[in-house]
N, C-alpha and C positions, 0 to 999 in steps of 0.2 A: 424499519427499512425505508430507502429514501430515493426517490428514481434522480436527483439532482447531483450533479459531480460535484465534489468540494476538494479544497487541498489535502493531500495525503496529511498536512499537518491539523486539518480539524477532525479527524476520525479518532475517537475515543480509544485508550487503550482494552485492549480484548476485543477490540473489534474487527469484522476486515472488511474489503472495496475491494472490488474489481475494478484496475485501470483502466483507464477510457480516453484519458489524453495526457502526453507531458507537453508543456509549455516549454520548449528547451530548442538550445543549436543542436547540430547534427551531432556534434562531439560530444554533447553530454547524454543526449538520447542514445546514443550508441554504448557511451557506458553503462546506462542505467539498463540497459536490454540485456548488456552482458552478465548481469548481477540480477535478469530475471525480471527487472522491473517495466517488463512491457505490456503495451496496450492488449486487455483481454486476460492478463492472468490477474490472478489473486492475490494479495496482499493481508496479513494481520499485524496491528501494532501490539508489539507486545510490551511496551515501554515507551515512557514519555514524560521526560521527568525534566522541561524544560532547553533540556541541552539537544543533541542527536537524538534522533528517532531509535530504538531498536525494535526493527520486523523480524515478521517471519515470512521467507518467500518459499513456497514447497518444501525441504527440507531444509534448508540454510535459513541462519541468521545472520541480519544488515544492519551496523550501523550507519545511518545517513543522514547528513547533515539538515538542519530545517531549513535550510535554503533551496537546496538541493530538493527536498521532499516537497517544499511549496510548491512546485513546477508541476508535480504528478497531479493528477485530478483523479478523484473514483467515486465511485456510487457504494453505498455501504450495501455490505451483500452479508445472510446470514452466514452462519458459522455451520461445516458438518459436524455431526457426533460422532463417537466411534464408531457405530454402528451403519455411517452412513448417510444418516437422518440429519434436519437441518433443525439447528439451534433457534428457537426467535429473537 
């Protein structure tokens, strides 16, 4: 784990970040809020195979463009287990 924000596009897949900034105009930050992508929640990549990102935000899954995802910044945060407990 890494207390440094990076682009949501350098986080590993299976991993997730807590958002902490998007580098964005009001217009795009307001969609990305709409779609759960804001400052403070959790994010996990669950895919990344070059092209669009595919996350997982709470229950929903996002495809989002790496341009789009470049803009978000997060700190890699561990993962919970079923039980609650946190992954390392």
């Amino acid at each position: 784990m890494t207390d440094r924000a990076m682009p949501l596009t350098m986080l590993p897949p299976g991993r997730a970040g807590r958002i902490v900034e998007i580098h964005a105009g009001q217009r795009l930050k307001q969609r990305l809020v709409g779609m759960g992508l804001a400052p403070g929640n959790t994010v996990q990549v669950l895919q990344d195979n070059g092209g669009p990102l595919l996350l997982a935000v709470g229950e929903s899954r996002i495809a989002l463009g790496r341009g789009m995802a470049h803009k978000i910044l997060v700190q890699s945060v561990p993962l919970p287990t079923p039980r609650g407990e946190f992954a390392p």
